[in-house]
C-alpha positions in Angstrom: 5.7 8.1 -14.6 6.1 8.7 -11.3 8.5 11.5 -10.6 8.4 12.9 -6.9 10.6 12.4 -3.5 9.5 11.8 -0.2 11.5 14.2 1.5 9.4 14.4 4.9 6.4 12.4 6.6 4.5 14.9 7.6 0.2 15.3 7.9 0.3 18.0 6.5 2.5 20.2 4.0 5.4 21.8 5.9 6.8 25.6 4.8 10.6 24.8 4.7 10.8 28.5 5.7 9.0 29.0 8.7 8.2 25.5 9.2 4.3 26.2 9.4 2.2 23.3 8.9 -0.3 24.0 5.8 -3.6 22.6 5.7 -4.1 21.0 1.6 -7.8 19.8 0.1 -7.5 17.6 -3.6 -9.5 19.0 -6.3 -10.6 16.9 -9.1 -9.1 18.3 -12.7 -11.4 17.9 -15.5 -10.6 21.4 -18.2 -7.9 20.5 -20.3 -8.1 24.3 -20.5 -7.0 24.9 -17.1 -4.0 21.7 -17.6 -2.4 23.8 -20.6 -0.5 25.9 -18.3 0.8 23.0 -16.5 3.7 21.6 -19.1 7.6 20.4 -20.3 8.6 23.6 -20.7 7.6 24.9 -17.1 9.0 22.2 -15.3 6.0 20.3 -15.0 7.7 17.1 -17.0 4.9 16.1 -19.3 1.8 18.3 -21.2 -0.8 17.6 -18.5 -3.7 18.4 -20.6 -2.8 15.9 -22.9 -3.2 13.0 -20.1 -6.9 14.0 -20.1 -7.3 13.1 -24.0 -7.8 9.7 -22.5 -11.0 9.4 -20.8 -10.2 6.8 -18.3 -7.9 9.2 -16.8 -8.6 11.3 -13.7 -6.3 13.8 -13.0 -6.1 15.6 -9.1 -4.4 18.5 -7.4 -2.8 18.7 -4.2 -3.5 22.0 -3.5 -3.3 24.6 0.0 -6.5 24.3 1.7 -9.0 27.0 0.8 -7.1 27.9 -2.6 -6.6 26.3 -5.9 -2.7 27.0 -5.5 -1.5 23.7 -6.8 1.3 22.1 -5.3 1.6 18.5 -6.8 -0.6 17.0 -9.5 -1.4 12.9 -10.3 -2.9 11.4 -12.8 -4.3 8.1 -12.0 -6.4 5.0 -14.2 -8.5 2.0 -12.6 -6.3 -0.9 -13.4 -8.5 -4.2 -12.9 -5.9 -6.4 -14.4 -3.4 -5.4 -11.8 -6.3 -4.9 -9.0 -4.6 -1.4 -8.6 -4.7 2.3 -9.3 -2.3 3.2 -11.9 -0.4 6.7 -11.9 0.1 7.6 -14.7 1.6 10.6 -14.0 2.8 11.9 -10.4 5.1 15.0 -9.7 5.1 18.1 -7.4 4.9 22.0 -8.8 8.3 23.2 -9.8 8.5 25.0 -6.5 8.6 22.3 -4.6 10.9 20.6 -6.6 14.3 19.6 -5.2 15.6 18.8 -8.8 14.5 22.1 -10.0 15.4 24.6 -7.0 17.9 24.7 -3.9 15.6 25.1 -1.3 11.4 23.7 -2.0 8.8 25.8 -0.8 6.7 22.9 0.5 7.5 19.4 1.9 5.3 16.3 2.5 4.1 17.2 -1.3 4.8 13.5 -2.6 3.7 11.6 0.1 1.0 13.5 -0.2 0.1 12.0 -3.8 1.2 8.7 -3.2 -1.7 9.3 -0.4 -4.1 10.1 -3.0 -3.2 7.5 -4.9 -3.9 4.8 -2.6 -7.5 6.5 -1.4 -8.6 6.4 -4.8 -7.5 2.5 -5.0 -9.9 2.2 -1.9 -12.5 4.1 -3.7 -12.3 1.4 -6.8 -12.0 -1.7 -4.2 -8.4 -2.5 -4.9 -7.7 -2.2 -1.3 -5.1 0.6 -1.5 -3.2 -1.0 -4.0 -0.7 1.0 -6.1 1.1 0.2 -9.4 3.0 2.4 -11.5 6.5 3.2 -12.9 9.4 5.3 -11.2 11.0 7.8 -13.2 14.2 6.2 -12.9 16.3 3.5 -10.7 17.1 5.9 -7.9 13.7 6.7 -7.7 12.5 3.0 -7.9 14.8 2.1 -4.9 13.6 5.5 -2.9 10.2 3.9 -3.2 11.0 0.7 -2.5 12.7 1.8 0.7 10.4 4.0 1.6 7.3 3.0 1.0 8.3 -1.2 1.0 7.1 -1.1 -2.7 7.8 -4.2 -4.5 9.6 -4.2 -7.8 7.6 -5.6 -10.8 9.5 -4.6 -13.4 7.1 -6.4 -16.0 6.1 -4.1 -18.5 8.7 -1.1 -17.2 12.0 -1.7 -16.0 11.3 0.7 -13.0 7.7 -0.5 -12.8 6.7 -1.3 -8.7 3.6 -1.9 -6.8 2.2 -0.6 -3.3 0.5 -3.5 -1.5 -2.5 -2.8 0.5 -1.0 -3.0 4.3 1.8 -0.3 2.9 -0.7 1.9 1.0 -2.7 1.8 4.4 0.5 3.5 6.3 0.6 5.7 3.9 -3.1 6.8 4.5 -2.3 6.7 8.1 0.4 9.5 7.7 -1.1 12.0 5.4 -3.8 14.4 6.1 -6.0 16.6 3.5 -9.8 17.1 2.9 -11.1 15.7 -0.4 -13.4 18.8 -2.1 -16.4 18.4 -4.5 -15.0 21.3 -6.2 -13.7 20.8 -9.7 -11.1 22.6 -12.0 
């Protein structure tokens, strides 16, 4: 499920109070352990440590560069039916969510992921390609708009795709430093 909004295109993550660009790195996610306090009940939307119970899942953090202060989390699976990464999972820490507070500490934090997303397809060969499924219809259109996803709605009724040329912008926009640290 893909849960975020792309409030701002910006390289790098942008402190909605002093407007200070912040540098991010992704970190790969392995420890359920370290997951379990990422949950439901703390605004986190699903039980994170329960995505890695399936081993074809990969799980990464968006976090500010030099720390392991997470600010968005996605959990992604090598689709080679669809020729696409799959998220599973995509949504930014409580903080920086504008459903969950009145002002978000950080913006750029979905873009950000959908980013991540799309690197990873280019990892696997699918050529940036992105499938998953929005939240909701709101979000669905948001992405669609945004992003020029196309709506699929094959096995989800808000289930979309990223083609390759629209994952590329993506890429082109968002900025971080991919670490060989692990949590």
């Amino acid at each position: 499920m893909i849960n975020v909004w792309i409030d701002e295109m910006t390289p790098c993550l942008k402190d909605n109070l002093t407007g200070e660009l912040i540098s991010t790195e992704v970190l790969r996610v392995r420890r359920k352990s370290f997951l379990q306090k990422f949950n439901k009940k703390n605004g986190w939307y699903v039980n994170w440590a329960e995505l890695l119970k399936d081993s074809m899942v990969e799980v990464y953090a968006l976090v500010v560069a030099g720390t392991v202060d997470i600010q968005g989390l996605v959990a992604l699976q090598k689709s080679d039916d669809m020729q696409a990464v799959y998220v599973v999972w995509m949504c930014t820490a409580p903080q920086n969510n504008k459903l969950l507070v009145s002002e978000p500490k950080y913006s750029g934090v979905g873009g950000h992921l959908f980013a991540i997303a799309a690197n990873k397809s280019v990892e696997y060969n699918y050529n940036g390609a992105i499938t998953g499924n929005a939240a909701n219809a709101e979000l669905l259109e948001h992405y669609c708009k945004t992003f020029h996803a196309d709506f699929l709605g094959i096995l989800h009724p808000y289930q979309m795709m990223i083609d390759e040329e629209n994952a590329a912008k993506i890429m082109e926009v968002y900025d971080y430093e991919w670490t060989d640290d692990e949590l």
